[in-house]
N, C-alpha and C positions, 0 to 999 in steps of 0.2 A: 504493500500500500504506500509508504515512505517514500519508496524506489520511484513510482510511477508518478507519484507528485514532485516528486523532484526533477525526474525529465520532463514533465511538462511545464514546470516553471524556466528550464533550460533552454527549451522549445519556444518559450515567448521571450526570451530574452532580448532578440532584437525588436520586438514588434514598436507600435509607433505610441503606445500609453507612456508615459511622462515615467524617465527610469525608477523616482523612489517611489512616487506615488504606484504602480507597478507592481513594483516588490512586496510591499505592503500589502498591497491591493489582494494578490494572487495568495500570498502566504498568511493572509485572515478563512481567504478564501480553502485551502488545503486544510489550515486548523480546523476550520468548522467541521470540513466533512469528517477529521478525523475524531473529533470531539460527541461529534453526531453517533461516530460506529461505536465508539464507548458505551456511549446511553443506550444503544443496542443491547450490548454486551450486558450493563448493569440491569437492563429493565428483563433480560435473561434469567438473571442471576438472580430476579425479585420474584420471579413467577415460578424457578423450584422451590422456594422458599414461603409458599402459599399455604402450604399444608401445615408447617409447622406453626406460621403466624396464628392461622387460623385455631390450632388447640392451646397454642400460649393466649391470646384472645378471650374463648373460653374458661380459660384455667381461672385469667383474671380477671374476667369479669369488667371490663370499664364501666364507671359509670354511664355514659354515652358509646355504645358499641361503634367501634368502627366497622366497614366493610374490609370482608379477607383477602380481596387485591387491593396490594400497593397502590398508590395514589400516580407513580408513575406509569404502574402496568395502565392502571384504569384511563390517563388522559390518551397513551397510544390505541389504546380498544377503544375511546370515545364516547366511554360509558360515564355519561353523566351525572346522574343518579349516585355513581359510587363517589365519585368528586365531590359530589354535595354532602355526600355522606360524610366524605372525610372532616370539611369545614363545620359541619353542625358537630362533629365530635371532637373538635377543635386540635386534629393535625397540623404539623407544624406549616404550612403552606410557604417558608422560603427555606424550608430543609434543604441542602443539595445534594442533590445525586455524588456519592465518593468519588466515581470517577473522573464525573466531567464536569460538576459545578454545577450544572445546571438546576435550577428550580423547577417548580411546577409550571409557571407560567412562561420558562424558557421554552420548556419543553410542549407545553400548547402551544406558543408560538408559531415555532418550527414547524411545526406539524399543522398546521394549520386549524386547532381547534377549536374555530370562534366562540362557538356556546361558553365549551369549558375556562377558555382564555376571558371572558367576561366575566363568568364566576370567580375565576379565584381575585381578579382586579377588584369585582365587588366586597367582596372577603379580605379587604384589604394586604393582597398579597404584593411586598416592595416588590416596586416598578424600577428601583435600579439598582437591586442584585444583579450580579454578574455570574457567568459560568469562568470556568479556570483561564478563559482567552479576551477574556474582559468584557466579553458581551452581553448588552443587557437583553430583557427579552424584546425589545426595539428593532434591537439590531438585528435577531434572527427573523423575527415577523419582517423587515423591512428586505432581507437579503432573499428570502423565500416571498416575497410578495402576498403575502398573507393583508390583502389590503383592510377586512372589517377588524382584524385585532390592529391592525397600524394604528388606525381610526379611532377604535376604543382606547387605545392605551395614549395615543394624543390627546385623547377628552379627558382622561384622567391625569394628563399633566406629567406625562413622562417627558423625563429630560433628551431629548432631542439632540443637544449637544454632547451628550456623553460621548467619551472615547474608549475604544477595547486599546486591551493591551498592544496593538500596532499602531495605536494612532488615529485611529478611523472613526466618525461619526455614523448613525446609522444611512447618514444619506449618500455618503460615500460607497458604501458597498452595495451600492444600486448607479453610479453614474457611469462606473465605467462599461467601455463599449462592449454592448452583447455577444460578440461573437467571441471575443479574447475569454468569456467566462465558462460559456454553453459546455463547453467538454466537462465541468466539475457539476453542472444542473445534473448533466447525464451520468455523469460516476455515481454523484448521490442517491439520483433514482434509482438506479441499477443495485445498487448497495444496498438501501435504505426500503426503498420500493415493498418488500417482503411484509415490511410492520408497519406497513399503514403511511409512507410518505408517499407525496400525490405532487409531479411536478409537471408542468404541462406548455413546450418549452416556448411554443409558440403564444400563450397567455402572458409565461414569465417576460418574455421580449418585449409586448405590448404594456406593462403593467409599469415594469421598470421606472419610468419615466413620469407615470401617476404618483410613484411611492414618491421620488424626488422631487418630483413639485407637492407634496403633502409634509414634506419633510422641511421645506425650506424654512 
């Protein structure tokens, strides 16, 4: 995975995007998808671990039951019900995922899961927590074109100017040219695609340019 991002960043090396603005550009770009295959991996690692939750649950009894899938299994199944569930039993909603930082609402984000990404914003879930690459969930709803949580999370007053760890605002990882990026929409799809990411490349091309003028 390393490898093949690496020669693709070598591959554009000459192209015509401004050299540091570029480098930055592509290698937030690589982080993400790799950060993204993580939360793969973690939300893995949280659904063999259903069954035990579920009798330690029982065992103790909370006062307010939770539901026995994770909160991050539940926003990639899309099941909302269990999301609400988690916030009425008052899970932590900016826990992050060990591997990747990500929160709850990073991870609706991403994924594009308007409903649940409005819930946990309602549920006052911080709007600029960051995953391990500095990204708020902004920046990933902005980079995935996720235009109604864009929308909701600018009504809620998300910081706009924020920077991830490269420097980059979320409106920057939407200005540069579409065609220098398309090969990582498509890694991600291709990767990602199995649990529920939904990338559509011709939408994202068209959209791009709404996110940045939303963003300005």
């Amino acid at each position: 995975m390393k490898s093949n991002a690496h020669n693709y960043l070598l591959k554009l090396k000459n192209k015509a995007m401004p050299k540091t603005f570029k480098i930055n550009y592509l290698r937030t770009l690589v982080n993400m998808s790799l950060v993204l295959l993580l939360l793969t991996a973690a939300c893995g690692q949280s659904s063999e671990k259903l069954k035990d939750d579920a009798t330690s649950n029982t065992e103790t009894k909370a006062e307010v039951m939770k539901p026995e899938i994770d909160i991050q299994a539940a926003i990639l199944s899309d099941n909302l019900e269990a999301v609400k569930q988690h916030i009425s039993a008052g899970t932590d909603l900016n826990k992050k995922d060990p591997m990747t930082g990500a929160t709850p609402l990073i991870t609706a984000a991403s994924f594009g899961k308007n409903k649940i990404a409005q819930a946990l914003i309602d549920a006052g879930a911080d709007l600029s927590a960051k995953n391990n690459d500095g990204a708020t969930a902004l920046h990933t709803a902005a980079f995935f074109c996720r235009v109604e949580v864009v929308q909701s999370l600018i009504d809620a007053k998300a910081d706009k100017t924020a920077k991830n760890n490269f420097g980059m605002t979320p409106r920057e990882s939407v200005i540069g040219p579409f065609v220098e990026i398309k090969p990582i929409y498509e890694m991600l799809q291709q990767q990602l695609g199995p649990i529920g990411l939904k990338i559509e490349l011709t939408e994202i091309e068209k959209t791009r340019p709404v996110i940045a003028m939303m963003l300005q």
